[in-house]
Structures are given as C-alpha cells and as structure tokens.
PASEBA-1860 file (N, C-alpha, C; in nm, 3 decimals):
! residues 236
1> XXXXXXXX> -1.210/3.380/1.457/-1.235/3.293/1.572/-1.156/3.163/1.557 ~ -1.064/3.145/1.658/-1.007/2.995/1.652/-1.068/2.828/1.637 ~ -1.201/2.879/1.666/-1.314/2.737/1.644/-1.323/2.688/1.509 ~ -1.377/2.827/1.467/-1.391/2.800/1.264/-1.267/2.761/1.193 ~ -1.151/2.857/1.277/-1.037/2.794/1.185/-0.976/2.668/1.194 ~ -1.037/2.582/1.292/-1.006/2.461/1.348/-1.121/2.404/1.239 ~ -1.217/2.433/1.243/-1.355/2.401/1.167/-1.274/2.369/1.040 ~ -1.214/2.472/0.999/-1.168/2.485/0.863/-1.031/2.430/0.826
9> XXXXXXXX> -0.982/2.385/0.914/-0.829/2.308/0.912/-0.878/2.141/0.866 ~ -0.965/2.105/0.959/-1.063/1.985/0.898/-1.143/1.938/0.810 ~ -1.209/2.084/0.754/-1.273/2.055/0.633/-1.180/2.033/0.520 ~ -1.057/2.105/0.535/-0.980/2.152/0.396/-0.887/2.020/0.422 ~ -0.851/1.936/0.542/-0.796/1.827/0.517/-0.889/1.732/0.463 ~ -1.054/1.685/0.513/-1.144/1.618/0.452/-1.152/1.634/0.299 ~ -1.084/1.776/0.211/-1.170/1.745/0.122/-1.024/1.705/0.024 ~ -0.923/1.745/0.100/-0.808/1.655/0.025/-0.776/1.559/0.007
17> XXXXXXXX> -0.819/1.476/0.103/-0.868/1.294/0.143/-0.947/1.267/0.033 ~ -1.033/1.374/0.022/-1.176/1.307/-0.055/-1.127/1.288/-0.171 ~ -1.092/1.419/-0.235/-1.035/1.421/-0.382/-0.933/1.346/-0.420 ~ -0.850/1.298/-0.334/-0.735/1.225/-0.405/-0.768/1.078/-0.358 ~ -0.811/1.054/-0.294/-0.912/0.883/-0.246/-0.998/0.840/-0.310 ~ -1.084/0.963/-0.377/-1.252/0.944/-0.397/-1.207/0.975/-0.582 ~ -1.108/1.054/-0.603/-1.135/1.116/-0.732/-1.039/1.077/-0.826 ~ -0.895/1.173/-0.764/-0.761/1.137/-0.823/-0.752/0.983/-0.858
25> XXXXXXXX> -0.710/0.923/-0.772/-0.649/0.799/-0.791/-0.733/0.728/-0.850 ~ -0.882/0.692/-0.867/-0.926/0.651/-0.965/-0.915/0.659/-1.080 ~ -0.932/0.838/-1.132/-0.909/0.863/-1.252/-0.799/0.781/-1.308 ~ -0.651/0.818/-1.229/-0.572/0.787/-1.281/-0.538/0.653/-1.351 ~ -0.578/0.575/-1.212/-0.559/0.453/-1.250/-0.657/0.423/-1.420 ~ -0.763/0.429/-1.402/-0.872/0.478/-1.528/-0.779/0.506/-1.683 ~ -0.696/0.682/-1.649/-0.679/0.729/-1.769/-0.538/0.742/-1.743 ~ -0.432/0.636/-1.705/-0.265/0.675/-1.719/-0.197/0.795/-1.819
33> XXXXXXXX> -0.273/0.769/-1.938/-0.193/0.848/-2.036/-0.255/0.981/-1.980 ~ -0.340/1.074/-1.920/-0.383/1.147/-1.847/-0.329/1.191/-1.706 ~ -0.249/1.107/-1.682/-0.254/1.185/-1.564/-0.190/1.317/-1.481 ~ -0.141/1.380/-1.573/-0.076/1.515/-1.586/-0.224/1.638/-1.525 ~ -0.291/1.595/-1.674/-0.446/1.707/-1.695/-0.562/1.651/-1.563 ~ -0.577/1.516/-1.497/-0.603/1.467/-1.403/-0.534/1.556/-1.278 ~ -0.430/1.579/-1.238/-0.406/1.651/-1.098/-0.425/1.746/-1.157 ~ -0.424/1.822/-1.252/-0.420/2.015/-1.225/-0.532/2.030/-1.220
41> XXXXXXXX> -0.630/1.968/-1.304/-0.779/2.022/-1.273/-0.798/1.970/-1.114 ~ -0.798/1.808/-1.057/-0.829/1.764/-0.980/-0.785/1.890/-0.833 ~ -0.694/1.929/-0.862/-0.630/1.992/-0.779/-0.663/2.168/-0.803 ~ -0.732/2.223/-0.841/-0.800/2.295/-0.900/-0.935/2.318/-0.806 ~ -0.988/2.206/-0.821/-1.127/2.168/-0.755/-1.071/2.139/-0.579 ~ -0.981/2.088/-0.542/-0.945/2.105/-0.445/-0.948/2.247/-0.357 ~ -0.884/2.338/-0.443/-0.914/2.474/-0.348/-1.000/2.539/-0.387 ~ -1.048/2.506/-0.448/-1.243/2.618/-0.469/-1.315/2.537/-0.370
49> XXXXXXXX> -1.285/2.376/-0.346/-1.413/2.335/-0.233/-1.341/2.397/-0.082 ~ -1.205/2.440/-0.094/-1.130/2.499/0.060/-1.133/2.667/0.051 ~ -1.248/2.678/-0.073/-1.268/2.890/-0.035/-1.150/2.922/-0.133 ~ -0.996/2.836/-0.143/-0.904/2.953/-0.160/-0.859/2.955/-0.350 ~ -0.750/2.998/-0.364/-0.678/2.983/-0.543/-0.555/3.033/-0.488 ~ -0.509/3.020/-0.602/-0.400/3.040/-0.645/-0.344/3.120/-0.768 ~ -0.235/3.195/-0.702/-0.255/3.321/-0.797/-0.052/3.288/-0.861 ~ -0.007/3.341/-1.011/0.116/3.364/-1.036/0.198/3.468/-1.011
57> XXXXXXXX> 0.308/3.473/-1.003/0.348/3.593/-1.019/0.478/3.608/-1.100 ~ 0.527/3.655/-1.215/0.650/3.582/-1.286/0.582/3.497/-1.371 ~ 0.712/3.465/-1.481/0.666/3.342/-1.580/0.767/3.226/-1.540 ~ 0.633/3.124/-1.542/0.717/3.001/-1.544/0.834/2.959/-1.665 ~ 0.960/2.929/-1.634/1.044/2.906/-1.789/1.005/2.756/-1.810 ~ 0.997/2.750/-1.960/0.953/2.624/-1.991/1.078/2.561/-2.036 ~ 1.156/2.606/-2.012/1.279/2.541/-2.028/1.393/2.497/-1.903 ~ 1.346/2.518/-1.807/1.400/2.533/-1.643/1.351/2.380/-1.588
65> XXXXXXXX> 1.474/2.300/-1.581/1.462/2.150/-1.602/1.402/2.129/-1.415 ~ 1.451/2.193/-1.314/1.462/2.213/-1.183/1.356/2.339/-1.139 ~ 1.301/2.276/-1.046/1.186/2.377/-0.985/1.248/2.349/-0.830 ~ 1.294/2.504/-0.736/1.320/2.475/-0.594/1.184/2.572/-0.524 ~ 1.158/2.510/-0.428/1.044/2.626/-0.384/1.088/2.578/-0.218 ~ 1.036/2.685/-0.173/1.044/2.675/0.011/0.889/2.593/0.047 ~ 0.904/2.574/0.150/0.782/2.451/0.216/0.741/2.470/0.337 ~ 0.581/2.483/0.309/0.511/2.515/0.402/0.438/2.369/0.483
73> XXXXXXXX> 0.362/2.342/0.346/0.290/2.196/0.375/0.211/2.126/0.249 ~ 0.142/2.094/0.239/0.096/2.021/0.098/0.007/2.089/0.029 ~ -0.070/2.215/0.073/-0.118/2.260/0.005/0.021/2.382/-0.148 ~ 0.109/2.399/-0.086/0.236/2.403/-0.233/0.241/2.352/-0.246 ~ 0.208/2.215/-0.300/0.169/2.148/-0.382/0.090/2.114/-0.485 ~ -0.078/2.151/-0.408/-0.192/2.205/-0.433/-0.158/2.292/-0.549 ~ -0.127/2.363/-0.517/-0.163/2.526/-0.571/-0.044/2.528/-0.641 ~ 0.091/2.430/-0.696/0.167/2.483/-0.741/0.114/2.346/-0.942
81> XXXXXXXX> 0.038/2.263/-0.858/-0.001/2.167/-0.999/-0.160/2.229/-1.038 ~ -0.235/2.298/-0.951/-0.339/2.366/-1.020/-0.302/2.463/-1.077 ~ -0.190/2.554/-1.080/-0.128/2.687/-1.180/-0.118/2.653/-1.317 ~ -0.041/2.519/-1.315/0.000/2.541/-1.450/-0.006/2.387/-1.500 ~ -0.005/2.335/-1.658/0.008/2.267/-1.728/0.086/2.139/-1.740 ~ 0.209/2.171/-1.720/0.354/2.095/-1.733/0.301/1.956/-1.628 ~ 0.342/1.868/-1.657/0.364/1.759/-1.550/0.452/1.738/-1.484 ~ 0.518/1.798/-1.375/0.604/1.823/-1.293/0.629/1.662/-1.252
89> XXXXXXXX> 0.724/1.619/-1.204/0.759/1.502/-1.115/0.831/1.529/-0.988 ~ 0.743/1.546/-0.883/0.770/1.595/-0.727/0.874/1.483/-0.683 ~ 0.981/1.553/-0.553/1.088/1.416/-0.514/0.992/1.448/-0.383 ~ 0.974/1.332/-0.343/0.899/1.329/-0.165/0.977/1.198/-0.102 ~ 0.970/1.244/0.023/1.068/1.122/0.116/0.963/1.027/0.083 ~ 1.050/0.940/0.136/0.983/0.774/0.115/0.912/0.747/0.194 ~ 0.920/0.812/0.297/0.774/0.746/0.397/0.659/0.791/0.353 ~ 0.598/0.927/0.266/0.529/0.951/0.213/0.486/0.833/0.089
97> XXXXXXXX> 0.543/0.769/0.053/0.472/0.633/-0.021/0.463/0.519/0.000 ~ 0.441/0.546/0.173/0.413/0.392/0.241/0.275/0.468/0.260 ~ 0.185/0.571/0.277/0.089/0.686/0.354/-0.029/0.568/0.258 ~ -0.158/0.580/0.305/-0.261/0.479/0.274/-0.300/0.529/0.089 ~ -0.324/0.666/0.113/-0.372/0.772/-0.023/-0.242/0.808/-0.111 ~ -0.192/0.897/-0.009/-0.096/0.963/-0.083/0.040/0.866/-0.165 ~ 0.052/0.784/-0.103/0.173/0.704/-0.110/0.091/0.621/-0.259 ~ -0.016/0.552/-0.298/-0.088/0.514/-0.442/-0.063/0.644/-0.539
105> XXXXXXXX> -0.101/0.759/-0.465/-0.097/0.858/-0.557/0.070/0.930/-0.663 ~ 0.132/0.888/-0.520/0.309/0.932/-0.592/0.299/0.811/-0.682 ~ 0.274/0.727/-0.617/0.333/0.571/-0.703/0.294/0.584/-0.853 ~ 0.144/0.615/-0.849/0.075/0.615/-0.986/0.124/0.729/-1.036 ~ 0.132/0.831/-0.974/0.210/0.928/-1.065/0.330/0.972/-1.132 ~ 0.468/0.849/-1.063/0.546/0.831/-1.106/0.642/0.955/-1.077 ~ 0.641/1.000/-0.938/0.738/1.077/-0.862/0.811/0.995/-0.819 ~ 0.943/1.080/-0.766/1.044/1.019/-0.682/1.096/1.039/-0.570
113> XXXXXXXX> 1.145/0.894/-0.528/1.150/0.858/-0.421/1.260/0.904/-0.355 ~ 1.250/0.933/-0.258/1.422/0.971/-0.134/1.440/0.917/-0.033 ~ 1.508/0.817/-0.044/1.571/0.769/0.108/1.626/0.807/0.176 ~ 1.591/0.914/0.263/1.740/1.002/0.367/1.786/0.981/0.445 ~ 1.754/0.831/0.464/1.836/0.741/0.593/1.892/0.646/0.490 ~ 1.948/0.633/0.384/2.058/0.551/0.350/2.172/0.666/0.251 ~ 2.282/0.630/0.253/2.400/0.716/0.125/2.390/0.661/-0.013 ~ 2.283/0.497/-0.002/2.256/0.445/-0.147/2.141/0.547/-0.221
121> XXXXXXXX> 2.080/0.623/-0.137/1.948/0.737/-0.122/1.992/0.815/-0.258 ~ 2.063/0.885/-0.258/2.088/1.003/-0.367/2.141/0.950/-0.460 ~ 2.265/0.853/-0.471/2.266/0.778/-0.584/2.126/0.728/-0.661 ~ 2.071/0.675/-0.650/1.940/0.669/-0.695/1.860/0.777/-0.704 ~ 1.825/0.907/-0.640/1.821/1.016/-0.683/1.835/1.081/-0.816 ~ 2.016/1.117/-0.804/2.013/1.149/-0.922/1.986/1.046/-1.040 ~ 2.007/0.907/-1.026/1.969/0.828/-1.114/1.747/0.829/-1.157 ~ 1.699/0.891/-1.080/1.564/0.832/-1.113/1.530/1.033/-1.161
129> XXXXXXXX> 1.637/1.104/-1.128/1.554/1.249/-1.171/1.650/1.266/-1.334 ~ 1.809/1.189/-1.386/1.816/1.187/-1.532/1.697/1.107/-1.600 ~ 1.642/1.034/-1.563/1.531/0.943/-1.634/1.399/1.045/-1.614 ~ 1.392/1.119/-1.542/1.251/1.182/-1.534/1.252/1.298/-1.676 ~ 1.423/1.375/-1.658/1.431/1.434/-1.791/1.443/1.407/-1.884 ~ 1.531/1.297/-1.898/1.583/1.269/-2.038/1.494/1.191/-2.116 ~ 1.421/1.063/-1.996/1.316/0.943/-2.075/1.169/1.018/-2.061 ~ 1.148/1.070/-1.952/1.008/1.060/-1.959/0.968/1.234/-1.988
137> XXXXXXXX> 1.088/1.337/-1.990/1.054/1.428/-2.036/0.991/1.579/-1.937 ~ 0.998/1.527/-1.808/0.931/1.603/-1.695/1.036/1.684/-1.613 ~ 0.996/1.841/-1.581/1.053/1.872/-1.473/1.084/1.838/-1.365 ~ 1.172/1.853/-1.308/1.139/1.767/-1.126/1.178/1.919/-1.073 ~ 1.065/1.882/-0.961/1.024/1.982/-0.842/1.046/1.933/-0.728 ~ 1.156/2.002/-0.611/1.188/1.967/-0.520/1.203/2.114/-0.409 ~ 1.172/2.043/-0.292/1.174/2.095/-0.123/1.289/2.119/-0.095 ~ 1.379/2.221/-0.105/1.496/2.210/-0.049/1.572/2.160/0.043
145> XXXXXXXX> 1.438/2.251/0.157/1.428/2.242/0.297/1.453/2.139/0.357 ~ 1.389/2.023/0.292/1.370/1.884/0.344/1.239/1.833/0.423 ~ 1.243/1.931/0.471/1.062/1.949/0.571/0.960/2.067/0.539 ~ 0.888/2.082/0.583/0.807/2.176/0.610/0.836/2.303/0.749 ~ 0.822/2.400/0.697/0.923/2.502/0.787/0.839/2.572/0.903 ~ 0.825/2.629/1.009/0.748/2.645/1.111/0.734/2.819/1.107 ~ 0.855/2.849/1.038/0.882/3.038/1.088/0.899/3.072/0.941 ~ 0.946/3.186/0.950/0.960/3.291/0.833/1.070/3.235/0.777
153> XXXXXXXX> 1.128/3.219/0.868/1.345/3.180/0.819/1.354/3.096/0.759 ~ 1.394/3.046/0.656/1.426/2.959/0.552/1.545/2.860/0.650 ~ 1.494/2.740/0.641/1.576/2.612/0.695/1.676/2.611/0.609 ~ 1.784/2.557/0.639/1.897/2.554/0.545/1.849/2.426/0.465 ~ 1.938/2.451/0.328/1.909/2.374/0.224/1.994/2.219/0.205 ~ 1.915/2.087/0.216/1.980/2.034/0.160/2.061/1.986/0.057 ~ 2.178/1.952/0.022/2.257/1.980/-0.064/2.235/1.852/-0.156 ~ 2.141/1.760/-0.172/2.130/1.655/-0.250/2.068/1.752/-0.400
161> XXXXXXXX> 2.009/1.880/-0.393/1.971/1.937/-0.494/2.083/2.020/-0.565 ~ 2.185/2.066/-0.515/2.280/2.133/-0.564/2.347/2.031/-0.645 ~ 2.352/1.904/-0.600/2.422/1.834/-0.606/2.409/1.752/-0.731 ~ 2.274/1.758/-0.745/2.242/1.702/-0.902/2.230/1.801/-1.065 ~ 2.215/1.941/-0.981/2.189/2.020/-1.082/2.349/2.099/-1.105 ~ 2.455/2.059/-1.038/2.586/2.047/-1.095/2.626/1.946/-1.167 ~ 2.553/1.816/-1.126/2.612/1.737/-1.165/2.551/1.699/-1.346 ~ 2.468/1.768/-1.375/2.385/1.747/-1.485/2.357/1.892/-1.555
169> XXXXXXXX> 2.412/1.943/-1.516/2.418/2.119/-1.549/2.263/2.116/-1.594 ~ 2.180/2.164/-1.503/2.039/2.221/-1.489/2.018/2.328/-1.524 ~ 1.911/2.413/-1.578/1.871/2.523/-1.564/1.711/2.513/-1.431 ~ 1.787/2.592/-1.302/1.708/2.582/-1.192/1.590/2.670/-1.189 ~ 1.469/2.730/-1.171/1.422/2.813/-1.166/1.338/2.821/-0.961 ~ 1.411/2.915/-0.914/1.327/2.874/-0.807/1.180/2.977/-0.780 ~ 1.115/2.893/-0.719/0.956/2.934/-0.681/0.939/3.028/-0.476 ~ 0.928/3.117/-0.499/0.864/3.202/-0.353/0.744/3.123/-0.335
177> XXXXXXXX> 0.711/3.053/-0.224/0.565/3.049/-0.236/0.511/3.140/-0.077 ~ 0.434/3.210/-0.072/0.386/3.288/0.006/0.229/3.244/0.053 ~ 0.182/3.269/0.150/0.029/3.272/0.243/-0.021/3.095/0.220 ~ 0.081/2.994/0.184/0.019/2.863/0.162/-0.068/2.817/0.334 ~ 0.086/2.872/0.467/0.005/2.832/0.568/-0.119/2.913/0.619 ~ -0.149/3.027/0.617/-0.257/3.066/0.552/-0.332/3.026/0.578 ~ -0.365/2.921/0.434/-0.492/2.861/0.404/-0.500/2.680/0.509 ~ -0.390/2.639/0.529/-0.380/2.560/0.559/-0.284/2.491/0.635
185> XXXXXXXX> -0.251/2.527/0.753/-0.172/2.516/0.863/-0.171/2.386/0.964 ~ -0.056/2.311/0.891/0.005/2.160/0.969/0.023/2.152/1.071 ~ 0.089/2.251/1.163/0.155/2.255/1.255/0.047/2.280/1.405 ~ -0.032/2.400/1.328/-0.140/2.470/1.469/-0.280/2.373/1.409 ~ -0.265/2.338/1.320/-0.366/2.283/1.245/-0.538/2.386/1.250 ~ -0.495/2.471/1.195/-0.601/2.602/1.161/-0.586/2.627/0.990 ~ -0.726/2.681/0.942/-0.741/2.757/0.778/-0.806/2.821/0.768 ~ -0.811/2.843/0.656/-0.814/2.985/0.647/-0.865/2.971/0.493
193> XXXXXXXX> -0.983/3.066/0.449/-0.996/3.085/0.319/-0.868/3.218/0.273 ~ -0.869/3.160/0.115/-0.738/3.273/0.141/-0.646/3.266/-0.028 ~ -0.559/3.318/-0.047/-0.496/3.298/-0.173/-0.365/3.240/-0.135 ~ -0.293/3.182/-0.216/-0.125/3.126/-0.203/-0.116/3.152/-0.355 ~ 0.033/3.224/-0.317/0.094/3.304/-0.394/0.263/3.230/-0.459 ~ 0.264/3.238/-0.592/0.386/3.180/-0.622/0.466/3.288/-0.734 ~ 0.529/3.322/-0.669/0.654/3.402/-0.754/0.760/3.332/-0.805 ~ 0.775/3.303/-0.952/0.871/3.251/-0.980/0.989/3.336/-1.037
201> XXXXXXXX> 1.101/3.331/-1.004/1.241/3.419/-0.976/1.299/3.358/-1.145 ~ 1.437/3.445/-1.171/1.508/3.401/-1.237/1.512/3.282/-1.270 ~ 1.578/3.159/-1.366/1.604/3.099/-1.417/1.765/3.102/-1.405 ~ 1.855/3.015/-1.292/1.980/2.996/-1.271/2.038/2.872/-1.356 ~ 2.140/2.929/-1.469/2.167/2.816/-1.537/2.328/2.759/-1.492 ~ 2.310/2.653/-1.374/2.382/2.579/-1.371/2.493/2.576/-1.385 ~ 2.477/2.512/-1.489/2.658/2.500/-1.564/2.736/2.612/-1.570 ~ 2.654/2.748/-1.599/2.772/2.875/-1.618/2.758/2.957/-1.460
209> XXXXXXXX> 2.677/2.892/-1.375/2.713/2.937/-1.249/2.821/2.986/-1.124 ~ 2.847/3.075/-1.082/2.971/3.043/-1.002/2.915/2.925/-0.868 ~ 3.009/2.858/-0.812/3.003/2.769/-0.747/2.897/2.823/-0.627 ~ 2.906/2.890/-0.574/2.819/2.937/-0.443/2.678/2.939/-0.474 ~ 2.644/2.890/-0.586/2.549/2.960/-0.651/2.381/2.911/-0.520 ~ 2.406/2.832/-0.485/2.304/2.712/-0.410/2.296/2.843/-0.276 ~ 2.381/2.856/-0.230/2.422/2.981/-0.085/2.346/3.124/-0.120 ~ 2.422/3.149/-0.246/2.330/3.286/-0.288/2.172/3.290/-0.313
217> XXXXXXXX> 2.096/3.151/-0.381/1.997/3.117/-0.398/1.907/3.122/-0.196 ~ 1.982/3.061/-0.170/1.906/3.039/-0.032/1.888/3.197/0.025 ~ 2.021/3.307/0.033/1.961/3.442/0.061/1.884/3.548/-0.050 ~ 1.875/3.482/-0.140/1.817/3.574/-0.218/1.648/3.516/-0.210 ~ 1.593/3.395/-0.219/1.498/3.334/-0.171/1.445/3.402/-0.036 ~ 1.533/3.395/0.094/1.514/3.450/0.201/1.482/3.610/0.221 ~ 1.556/3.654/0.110/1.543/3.821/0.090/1.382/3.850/0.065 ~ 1.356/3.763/-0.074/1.193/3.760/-0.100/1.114/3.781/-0.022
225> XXXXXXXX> 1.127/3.665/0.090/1.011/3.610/0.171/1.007/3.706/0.250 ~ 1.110/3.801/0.296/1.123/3.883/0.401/1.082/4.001/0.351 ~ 1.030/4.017/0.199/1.033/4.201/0.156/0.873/4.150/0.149 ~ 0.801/4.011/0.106/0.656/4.061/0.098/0.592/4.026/0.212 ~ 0.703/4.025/0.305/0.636/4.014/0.471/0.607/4.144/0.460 ~ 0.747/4.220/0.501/0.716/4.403/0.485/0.650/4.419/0.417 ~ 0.628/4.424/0.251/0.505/4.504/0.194/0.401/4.485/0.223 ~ 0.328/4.325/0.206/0.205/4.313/0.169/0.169/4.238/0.313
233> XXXX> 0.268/4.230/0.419/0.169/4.155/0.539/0.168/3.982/0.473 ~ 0.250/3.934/0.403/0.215/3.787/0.399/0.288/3.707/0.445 ~ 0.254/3.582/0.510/0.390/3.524/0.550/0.376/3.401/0.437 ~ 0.491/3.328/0.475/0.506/3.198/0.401/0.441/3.123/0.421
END
C-alpha cells in the first residue's frame, strides 16, 4: 500500500535524524578517538529501528586504498559503515556540510570536502584524500556519479576520481550496491523494510592499469547492476 510506504519513508528518515542528532554526534564529540566503532554500530542500530540490514557479498580488500560504489541515497551509506570495521573517509559535496546534522557529523568525522563549483575544488581534493591515506591512514570512499541516480543506468562518472587514483597509483576496489532504494527512496519518498546488498568486485590496481581503465569500470559496474536485475528481481 502506498500510505505505509509513505508511513515508512518518514519513519526511516525520523529515525536517521534521531540517531545522528540524538546519538552519533554526541558520542562523538564525547569519544573522538572512537569515532570509527561509534558510526558502524550507531549505524547498525539505524537499520534494525528501519526493519532492514545489510548483507555482503565478496571480500572487502584491506588493502584497496579507493572504494567506488554507484548511488542511490544515504542509506549506502548506512549500510555500507554498518558492514564493516575500517574507518572509511566519505568525499561529500560541500553543501552537505553546511546541512544542520549532517554537515557537524562530516565535520566531526573528518570526511572530505568537494567544491564542484570551483577548479581550486579538486586541487584540494586530491590534496585532503593523500592526507586521509598517508597521515591519517583511512580509505576514502567516493560517489562516482556525483548524485544520486533515479533509474537503473549508471550516470556517467565523474572524472575527479580517475583522476586521483592515477595520479597516486591506487588500488580501487569498486562496490555494486543493490535494493538501497528499496528500503529508502529520496526521490518518490517511499520504504520499504528490506535488505541492501553490497557486492564488492575486483580490486583494480591503478598503476598497472591500461588507461581506459575508469570506462571499462563504469560498464562492467553497469553489467552487474543489470544481471541481478535479471536474476534476482533487484534494482539499485
């Protein structure tokens, strides 16, 4: 019924408000040297109070400096820091850390920033994602897309990510994420109890790459999304 899932588009945004207003950002501020084990549980508890989880598929490489995943909406996010351990450092546009919650929450967590209305933008980029590896030791996880995607079809990729993981010879690993809108849909603003699914692919190392490598990534990504439409009925 379209009522409940409206019902449920609201609850599951209320309780993301709650937790990262009411819970997260306290902690953090609280326990800094924590705040890695702070979002995965916090975020954990997030989708058991929205019905849903999150399931793997593949091994994460713990050596895969670059995480690319396709984008639905914030719950891959959700479900990609309740999986696992690592303290990822997400790149989110900058208007996302002007936002009342969320924007304390990048800050304190020490993600990075993207300006995509200036060319000083990516210079600083790649300057704040060598410091995320080299000083502070963290993967960075990034949206290719740039946005959040409406259809099945993979938006073309922006090239500020190719662009650093040539320039720093990366080992990339990219992430499928499948049924996120699902559970939680931006656009029609409907949810859904439900699972989101993350397949993590090969491990592309960079440096011994042939050049296209970013082009082939985008149809082989697209190939994914399109075979567990056919098998299993899921969309992105």
């Amino acid at each position: 019924m379209k009522i409940f899932a409206k019902i449920r588009f609201y609850w599951g945004a209320a309780v993301i408000s709650f937790v990262v207003g009411a819970l997260m950002i306290p902690a953090i501020y609280l326990f800094p040297k924590h705040k890695g084990i702070i979002m995965h549980t916090l975020n954990r508890l997030n989708l058991f109070l929205m019905g849903s989880k999150a399931v793997q598929e593949g091994e994460m490489d713990p050596e895969a400096d670059m995480f690319l995943m396709n984008h639905q909406g914030i719950v891959d996010i959700i479900g990609m820091e309740a999986l696992q351990t690592n303290h990822l450092c997400w790149v989110a546009k900058k208007e996302l850390f002007d936002a009342v919650w969320f924007g304390h929450l990048l800050e304190r967590g020490e993600m990075i920033s993207l300006d995509r209305s200036s060319r000083a933008g990516l210079v600083k980029l790649m300057k704040d994602v060598k410091e995320a590896l080299e000083v502070k030791h963290r993967a960075v996880a990034i949206f290719p897309e740039g946005t959040r995607a409406k259809e099945q079809k993979l938006l073309p990729f922006k090239q500020g990510a190719n662009m650093i993981a040539k320039k720093f010879g990366l080992k990339v690993q990219p992430v499928v994420i499948t049924g996120s809108k699902w559970v939680l849909n931006e656009h029609d603003r409907t949810g859904h109890s439900g699972t989101v699914h993350y397949k993590f692919l090969p491990t592309i190392d960079v440096a011994n790459a042939p050049d296209d490598w970013f082009d082939t990534l985008h149809e082989t990504m697209q190939k994914e999304i399109d075979t567990i439409y056919e098998k299993e009925h899921r969309a992105r």
